[in-house]
LUMGUVEX-221085 format. One line per 10 residues: for each residue x, y, z of C-alpha. Coordinates in steps of 0.001 Angstrom, whole numbers. Last residue first. Layout:
residues N
X:Y:Z; ... .
end
This chain:
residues 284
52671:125747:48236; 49061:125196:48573; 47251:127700:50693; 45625:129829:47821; 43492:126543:46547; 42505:125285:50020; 38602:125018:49532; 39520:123387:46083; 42277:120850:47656; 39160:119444:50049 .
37649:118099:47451; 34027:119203:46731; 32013:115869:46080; 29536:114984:43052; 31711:111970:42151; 33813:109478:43926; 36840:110768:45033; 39627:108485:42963; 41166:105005:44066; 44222:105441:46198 .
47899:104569:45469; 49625:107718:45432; 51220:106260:48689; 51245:102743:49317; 47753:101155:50642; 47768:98409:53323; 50604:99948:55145; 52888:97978:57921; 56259:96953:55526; 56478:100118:53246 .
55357:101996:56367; 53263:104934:57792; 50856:105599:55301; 46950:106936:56460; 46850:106763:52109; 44758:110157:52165; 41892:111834:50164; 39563:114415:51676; 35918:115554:50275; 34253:119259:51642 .
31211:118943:53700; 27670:119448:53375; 26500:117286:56110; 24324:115094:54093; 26810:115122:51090; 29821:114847:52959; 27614:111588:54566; 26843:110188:51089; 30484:110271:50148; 31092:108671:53473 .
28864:105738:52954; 30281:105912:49069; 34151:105505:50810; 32837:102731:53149; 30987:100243:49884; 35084:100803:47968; 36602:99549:51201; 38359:102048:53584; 41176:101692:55209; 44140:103404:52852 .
41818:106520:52694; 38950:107659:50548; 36294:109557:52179; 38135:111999:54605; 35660:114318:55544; 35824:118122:55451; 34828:121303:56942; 34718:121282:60890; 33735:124929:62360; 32428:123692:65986 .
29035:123284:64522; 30037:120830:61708; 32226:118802:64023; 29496:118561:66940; 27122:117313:64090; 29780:114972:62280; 30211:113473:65998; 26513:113374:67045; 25455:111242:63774; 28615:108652:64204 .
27340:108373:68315; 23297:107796:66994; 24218:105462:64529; 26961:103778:66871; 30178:104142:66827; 32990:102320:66178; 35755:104286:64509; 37358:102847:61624; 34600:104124:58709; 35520:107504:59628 .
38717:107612:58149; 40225:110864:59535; 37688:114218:59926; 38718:117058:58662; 39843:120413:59676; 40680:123296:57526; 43491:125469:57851; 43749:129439:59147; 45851:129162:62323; 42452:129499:64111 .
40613:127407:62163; 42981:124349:62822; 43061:125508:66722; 39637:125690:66742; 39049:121975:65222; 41042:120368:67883; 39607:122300:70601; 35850:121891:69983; 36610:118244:69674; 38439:117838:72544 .
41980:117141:73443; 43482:113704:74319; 42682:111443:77376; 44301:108223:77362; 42845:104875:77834; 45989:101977:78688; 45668:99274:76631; 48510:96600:77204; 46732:93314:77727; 43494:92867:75774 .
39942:94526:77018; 40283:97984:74781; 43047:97696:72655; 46993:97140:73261; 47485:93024:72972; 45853:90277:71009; 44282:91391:67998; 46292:94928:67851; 49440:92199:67648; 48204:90282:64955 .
47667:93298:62706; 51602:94442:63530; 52815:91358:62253; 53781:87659:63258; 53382:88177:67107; 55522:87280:70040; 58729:87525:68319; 60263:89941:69782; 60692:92312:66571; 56833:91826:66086 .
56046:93164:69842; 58783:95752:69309; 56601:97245:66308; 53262:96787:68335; 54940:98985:70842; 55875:101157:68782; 52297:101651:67261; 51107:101756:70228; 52520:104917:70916; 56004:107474:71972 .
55222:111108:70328; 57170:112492:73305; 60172:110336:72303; 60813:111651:69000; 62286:109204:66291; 60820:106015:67987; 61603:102459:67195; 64055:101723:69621; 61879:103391:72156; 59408:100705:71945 .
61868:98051:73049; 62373:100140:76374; 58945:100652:77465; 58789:96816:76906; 61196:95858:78661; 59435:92233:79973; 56513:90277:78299; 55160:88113:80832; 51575:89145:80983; 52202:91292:84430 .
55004:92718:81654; 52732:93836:79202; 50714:96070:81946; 53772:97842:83166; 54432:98378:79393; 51384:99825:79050; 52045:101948:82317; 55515:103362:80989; 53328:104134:77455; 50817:105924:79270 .
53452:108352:81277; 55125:109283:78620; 52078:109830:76295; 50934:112809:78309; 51740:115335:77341; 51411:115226:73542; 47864:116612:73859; 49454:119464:75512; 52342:120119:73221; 49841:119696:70183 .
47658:122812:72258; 51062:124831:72575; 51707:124507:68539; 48121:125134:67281; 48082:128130:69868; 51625:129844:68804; 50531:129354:64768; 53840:128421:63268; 52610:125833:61324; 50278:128029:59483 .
47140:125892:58114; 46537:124306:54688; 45230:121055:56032; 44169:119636:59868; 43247:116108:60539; 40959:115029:63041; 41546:111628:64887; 38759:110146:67087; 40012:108433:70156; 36878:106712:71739 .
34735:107571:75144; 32232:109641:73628; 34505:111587:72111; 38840:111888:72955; 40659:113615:69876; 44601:113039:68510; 45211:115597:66282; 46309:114257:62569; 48578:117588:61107; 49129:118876:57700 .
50439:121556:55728; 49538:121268:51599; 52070:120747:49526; 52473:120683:45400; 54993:118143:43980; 57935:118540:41353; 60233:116344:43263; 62483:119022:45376; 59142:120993:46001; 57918:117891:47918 .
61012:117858:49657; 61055:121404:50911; 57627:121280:52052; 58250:118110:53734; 61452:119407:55441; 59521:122311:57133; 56776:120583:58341; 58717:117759:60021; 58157:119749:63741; 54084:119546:63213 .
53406:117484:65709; 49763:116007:67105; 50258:113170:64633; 52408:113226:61773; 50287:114681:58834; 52214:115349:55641; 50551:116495:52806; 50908:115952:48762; 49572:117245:45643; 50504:115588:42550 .
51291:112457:43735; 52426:110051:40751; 53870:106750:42831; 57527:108258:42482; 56634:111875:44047; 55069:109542:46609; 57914:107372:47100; 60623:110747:47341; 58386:113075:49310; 58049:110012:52007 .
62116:109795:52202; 62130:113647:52589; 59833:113325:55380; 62055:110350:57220; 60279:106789:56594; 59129:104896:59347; 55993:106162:60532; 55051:106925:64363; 55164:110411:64937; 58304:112552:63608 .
59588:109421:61724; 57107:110178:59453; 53220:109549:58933; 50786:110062:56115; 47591:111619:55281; 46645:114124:52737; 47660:112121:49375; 46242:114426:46159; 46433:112329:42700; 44394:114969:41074 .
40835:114024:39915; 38578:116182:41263; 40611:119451:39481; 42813:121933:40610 .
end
């Protein structure tokens, strides 16, 4: 497979927090020209099965995928896992755990939201979720819109559900070492999710790709729906530096939310191994 194909590796379902069912996602990015596609709901893996199907319904190549949810240094890093066997009994009981706990975070951010006025919270979220356990912010933010007290979903992570603003509750997802073993273990690689989003510090961004790279992490995702043009060389650079593989992923959960459709992605920029040639005899 060459540097070139239209390869999406990140994108959310009804089974986490996007809007479109798996076979509705095969469907737009068979339509926007994906070649090689990969759904990553996070820390769940239960619409594995119908994506594969789908994408082979519409002509596409699939790669497994997953988004793990990751606490360092005191921020939620996400680290996405390719090519790996679903059915892998310690992938699937470590997602369970990290799952865990989300019921009880999202009844104390909407405890939180109503101190600020805004009442049922807990319950307006639900409306928008396909599987309860995978309840987040992003639901919230959803019902927040539907309410009426913000204009869009960008408004409301201004104003409500990060760090300082009403609604954030800090929760405590797996580690690093973890996150990536499990992906190795059920033979995948594991990359790290837009970088660029994350706000580090020099010394914090250089400690993360270091841990990764030790623990067994292989790739970085360089282009993604968040990135400007000047991010994805900065992390073209850093694959370089750290001698790591090149991903490519829309981070699509919505026709109405998403800054960048599916298929819709500028190219890897040059000089970079993409991930797809590490994972040549696990696409399907």
């Amino acid at each position: 497979m060459n540097s070139q194909l239209n390869a999406d590796l990140h994108c959310h379902s009804v089974v986490s927090d996007g809007t479109l069912t798996p076979e509705a996602l095969a469907a737009r990015a068979a339509a926007n020209g994906v070649e090689l596609w990969a759904l990553t709901d996070h820390d769940e893996v239960g619409g594995q099965q119908r994506a594969q199907e789908a994408a082979h319904a519409h002509g596409m190549k699939y790669l497994t995928g997953v988004e793990i949810s990751v606490t360092f240094a005191g921020q939620t890093v996400h680290i996405i896992g390719l090519g790996f066997d679903p059915e892998d009994a310690a992938m699937r009981q470590g997602l369970y755990d990290t799952r865990g706990g989300r019921g009880a975070r999202a009844r104390e951010m909407s405890d939180q939201l109503a101190l600020v006025g805004i009442k049922n919270a807990y319950e307006g979220a639900l409306r928008y979720v396909g599987n309860p356990e995978l309840i987040s912010r992003t639901h919230f933010a959803r019902f927040l819109v539907e309410a009426g007290v913000c204009r869009d979903t960008n408004e409301v992570f201004r104003r409500f559900l990060t760090e300082g603003k009403p609604g954030f509750v800090p929760h405590r997802w797996a580690n690093l070492r973890d996150a990536v073993h499990w992906i190795n273990e059920a033979g995948g690689t594991a990359v790290i999710a837009h970088p660029a989003r994350y706000k580090f510090t020099a010394n914090e961004e250089f400690a993360l790709f270091s841990e990764f790279k030790t623990h067994g992490g292989r790739g970085v995702e360089v282009v993604t729906g968040s990135h400007t043009a000047a991010e994805a060389a900065r992390y073209a650079e850093t694959a370089k530096e750290f001698s790591l593989v090149a991903s490519r992923g829309s981070d699509f959960h919505s026709p109405d939310e998403s800054h960048t459709d599916l298929g819709r992605l500028p190219p890897l920029p040059g000089g970079l191994t993409p991930v797809w040639e590490l994972l040549s005899d696990r696409v399907r």
